[in-house]
C-alpha positions as CSV (number, residue, x, y, z in Angstrom):
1,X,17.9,5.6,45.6
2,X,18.6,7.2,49.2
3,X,22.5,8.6,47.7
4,X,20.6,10.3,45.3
5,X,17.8,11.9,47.7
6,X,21.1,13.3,49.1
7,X,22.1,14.3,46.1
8,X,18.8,16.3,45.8
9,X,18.6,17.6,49.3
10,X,22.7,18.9,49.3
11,X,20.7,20.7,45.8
12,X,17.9,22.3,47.2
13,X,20.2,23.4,50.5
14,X,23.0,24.6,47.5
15,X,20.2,27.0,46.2
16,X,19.0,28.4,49.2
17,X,22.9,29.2,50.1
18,X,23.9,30.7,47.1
19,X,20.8,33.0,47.7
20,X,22.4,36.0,45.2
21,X,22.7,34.2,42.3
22,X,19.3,32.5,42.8
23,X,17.4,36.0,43.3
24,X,19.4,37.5,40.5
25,X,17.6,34.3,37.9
26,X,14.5,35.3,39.7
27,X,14.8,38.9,38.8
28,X,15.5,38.0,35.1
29,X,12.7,36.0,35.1
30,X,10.1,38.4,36.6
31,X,11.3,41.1,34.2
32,X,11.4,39.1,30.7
33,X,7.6,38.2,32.1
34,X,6.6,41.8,32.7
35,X,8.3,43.0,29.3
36,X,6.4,40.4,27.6
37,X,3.6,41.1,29.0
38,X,2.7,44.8,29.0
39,X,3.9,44.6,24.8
40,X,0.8,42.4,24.3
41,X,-1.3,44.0,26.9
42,X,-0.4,47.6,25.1
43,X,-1.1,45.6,21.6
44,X,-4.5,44.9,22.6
45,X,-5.4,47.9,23.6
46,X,-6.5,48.8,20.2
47,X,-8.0,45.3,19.6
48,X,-10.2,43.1,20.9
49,X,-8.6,40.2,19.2
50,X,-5.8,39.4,16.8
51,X,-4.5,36.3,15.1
52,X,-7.3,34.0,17.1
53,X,-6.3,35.4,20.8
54,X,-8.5,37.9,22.8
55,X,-6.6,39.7,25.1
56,X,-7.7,37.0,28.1
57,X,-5.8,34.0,26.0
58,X,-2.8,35.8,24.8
59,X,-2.3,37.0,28.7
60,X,-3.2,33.8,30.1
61,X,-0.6,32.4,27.3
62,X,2.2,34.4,29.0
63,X,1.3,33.7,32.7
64,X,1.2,30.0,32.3
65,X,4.2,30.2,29.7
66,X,6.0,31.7,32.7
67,X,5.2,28.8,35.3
68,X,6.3,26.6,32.1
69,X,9.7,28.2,31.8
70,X,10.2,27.7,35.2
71,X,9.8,24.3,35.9
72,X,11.3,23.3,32.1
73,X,14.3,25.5,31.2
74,X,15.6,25.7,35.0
75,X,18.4,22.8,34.4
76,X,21.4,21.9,36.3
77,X,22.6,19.6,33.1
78,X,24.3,23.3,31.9
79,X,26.7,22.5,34.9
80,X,28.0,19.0,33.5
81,X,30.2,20.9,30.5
82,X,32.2,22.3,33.6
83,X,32.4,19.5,35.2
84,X,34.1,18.0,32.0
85,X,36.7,21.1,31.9
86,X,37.8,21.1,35.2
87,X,38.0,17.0,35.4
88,X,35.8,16.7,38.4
89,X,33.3,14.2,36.0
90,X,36.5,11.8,36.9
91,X,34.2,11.3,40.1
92,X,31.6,9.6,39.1
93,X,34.2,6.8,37.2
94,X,35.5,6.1,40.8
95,X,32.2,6.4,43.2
96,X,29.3,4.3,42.5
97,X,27.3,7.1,40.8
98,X,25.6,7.4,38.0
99,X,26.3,10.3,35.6
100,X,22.7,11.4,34.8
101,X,20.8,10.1,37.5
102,X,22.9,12.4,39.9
103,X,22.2,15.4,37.2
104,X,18.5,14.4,36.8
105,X,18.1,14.8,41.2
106,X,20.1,17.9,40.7
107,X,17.7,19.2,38.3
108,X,14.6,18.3,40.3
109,X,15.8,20.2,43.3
110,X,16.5,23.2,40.8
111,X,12.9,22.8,39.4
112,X,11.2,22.5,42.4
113,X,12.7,25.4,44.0
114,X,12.1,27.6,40.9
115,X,8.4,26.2,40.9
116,X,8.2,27.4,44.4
117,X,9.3,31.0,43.5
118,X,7.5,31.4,40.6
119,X,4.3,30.5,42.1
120,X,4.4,33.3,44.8
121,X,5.8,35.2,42.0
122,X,2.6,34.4,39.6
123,X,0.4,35.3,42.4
124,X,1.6,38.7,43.2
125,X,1.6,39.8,39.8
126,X,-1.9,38.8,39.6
127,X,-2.7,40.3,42.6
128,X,-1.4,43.6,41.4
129,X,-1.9,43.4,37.8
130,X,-5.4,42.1,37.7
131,X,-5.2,40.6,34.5
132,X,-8.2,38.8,32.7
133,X,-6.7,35.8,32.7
134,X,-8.3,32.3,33.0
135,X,-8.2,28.7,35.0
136,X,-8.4,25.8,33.5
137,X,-10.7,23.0,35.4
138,X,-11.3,20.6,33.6
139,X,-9.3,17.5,34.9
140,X,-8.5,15.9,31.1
141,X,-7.1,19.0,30.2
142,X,-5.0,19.3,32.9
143,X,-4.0,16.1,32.9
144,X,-2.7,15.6,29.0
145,X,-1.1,19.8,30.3
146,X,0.6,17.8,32.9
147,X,1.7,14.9,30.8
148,X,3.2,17.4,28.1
149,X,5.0,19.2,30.9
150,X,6.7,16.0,32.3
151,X,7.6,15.5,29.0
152,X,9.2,18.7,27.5
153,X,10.7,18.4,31.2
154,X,12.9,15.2,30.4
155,X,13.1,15.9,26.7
156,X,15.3,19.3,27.8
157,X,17.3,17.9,30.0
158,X,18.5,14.9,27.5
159,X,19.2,18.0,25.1
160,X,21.0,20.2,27.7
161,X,23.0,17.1,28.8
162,X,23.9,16.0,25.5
163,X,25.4,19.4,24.3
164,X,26.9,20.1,27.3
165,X,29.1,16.5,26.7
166,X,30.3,18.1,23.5
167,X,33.0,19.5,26.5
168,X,34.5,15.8,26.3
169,X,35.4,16.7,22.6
170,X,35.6,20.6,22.4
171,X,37.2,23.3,25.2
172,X,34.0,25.7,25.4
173,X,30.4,23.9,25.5
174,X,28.8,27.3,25.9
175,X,28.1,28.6,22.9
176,X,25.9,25.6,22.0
177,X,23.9,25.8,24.8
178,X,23.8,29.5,24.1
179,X,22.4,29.2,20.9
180,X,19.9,26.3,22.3
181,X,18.9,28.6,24.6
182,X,18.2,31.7,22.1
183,X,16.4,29.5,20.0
184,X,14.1,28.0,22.6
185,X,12.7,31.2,23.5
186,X,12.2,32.4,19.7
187,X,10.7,29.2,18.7
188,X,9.8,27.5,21.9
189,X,6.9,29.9,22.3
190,X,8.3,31.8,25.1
191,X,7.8,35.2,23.9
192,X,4.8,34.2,21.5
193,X,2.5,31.5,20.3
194,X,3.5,29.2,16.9
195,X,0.6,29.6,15.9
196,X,0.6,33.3,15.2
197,X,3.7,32.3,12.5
198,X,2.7,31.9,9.0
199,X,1.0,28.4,8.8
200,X,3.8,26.9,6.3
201,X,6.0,28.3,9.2
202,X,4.3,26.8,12.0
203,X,3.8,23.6,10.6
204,X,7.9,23.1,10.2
205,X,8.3,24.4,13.4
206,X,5.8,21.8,15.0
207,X,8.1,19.2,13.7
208,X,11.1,20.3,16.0
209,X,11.4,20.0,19.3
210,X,10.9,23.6,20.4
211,X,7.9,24.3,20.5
212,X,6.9,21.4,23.0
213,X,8.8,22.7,26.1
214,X,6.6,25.5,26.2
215,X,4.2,26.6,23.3
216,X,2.7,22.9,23.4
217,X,1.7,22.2,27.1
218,X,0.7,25.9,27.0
219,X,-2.1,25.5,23.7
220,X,-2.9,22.5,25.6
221,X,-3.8,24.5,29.0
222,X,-6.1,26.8,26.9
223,X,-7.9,24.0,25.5
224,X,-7.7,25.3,22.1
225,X,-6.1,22.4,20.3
226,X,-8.1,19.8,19.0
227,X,-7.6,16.2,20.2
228,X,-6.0,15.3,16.7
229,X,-3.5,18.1,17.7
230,X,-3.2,16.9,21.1
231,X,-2.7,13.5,19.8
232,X,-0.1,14.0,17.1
233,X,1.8,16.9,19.2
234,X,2.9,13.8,21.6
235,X,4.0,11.5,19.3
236,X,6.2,14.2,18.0
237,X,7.2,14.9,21.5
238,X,7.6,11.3,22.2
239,X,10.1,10.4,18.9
240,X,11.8,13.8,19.7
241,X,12.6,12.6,23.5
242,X,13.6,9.0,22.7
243,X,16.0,10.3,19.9
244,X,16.9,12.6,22.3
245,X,17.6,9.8,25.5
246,X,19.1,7.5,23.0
247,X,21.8,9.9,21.8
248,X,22.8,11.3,25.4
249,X,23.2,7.6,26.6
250,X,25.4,6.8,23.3
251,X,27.1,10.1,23.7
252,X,27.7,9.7,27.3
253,X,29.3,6.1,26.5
254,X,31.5,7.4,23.8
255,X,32.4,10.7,26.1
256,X,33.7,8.8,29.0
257,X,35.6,6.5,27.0
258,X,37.9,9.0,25.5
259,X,37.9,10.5,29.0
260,X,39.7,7.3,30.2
261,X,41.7,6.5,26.9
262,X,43.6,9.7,27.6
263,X,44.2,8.7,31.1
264,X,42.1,11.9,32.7
């Protein structure tokens, strides 16, 4: 346990080094918020509510969508498909390492750093902004909004993980991830709730595992979704992370065995 601390401090210190590329994340970040947001503040200017949201919902939606984002999509698992390339992964067959837990503390450090700026982040643009947004207290709701977080937290880093191993088989990992990555914040619920989709739409939708990184815990902030809804949105959750665990530790297993068969 304490190599693995180390792991997530040499992290944490890694970030605060590389402070350009760090800022520039932050800066994309901040401005994909603000874009999202003034388009729905500017649509609700002319309506008081549309497609079940009053302006209030629809901009507390985005502002907690962003703290979701943060702690969720921020992954260092993206780095393991480099790792692969270059033949550093070779490491961990040699020191007593483990493969995803040193990713996993990786990724924690990442998060919490992330969390960190987007909190001060959050609260300057409220400050300035002055939207009429709202905040949550009641502690079941943001306790099942805590539980979905953790979640949507470990089921995208099993699929992040996963795809970036396709590197063991394949010379560029990217454009999978890519494409992961485009399609999480179409149909993650990034940009916009499900629920706005036609309902034949949304419903087939709610069966993948996009929407519960962020549209999920998000609903479940608002306190919107009915318990049945709350209920069957984590057992969808849960099958979609265990599939997902499951096929990164069989993946892993068959990865690093053709690593060695070709004498890497």
């Amino acid at each position: 346990m304490t190599k693995y601390w180390a792991v997530f401090k040499i992290s944490w210190e890694q970030g605060l080094v590389y402070r350009l590329n760090f800022a520039l994340w932050r800066v994309r970040s901040v401005l994909q918020l603000l874009l999202t947001y003034f388009i729905w503040w500017t649509v609700f200017q002319s309506h008081d509510e549309i497609f079940g949201y009053t302006q209030a919902s629809i901009l507390t939606y985005i502002m907690v969508a962003a703290l979701i984002r943060a702690i969720i999509l921020s992954s260092r698992a993206i780095d393991v498909a480099g790792q692969i390339n270059e033949g550093t992964v070779v490491n961990f067959l040699m020191k007593p390492l483990g493969f995803i837990q040193y990713y996993f503390s990786r990724d924690l450090a990442d998060k919490l750093l992330n969390i960190a700026f987007v909190i001060v982040e959050l609260t300057l643009l409220i400050m300035i902004l002055k939207p009429p947004i709202s905040f949550e207290q009641n502690l079941v709701t943001l306790s099942f909004f805590t539980a979905a977080t953790i979640l949507g937290l470990l089921l995208y880093f099993a699929i992040a993980f996963t795809i970036s191993m396709l590197a063991f088989w394949v010379e560029n990992a990217w454009g999978p991830l890519f494409l992961v990555t485009i399609l999480l914040e179409g149909f993650g619920g990034g940009l916009f709730p499900i629920d706005i989709l036609p309902k034949n739409m949304a419903d087939i939708l709610l069966l993948t595992p996009f929407p519960y990184f962020i549209y999920f815990p998000v609903k479940i902030y608002l306190g919107t979704l009915p318990t049945f809804e709350i209920i069957k949105g984590f057992i969808i959750l849960s099958i979609w992370m265990g599939v997902s665990w499951y096929l990164m530790l069989k993946i892993l297993q068959a990865g690093l065995k053709k690593y060695t068969a070709f004498g890497y």
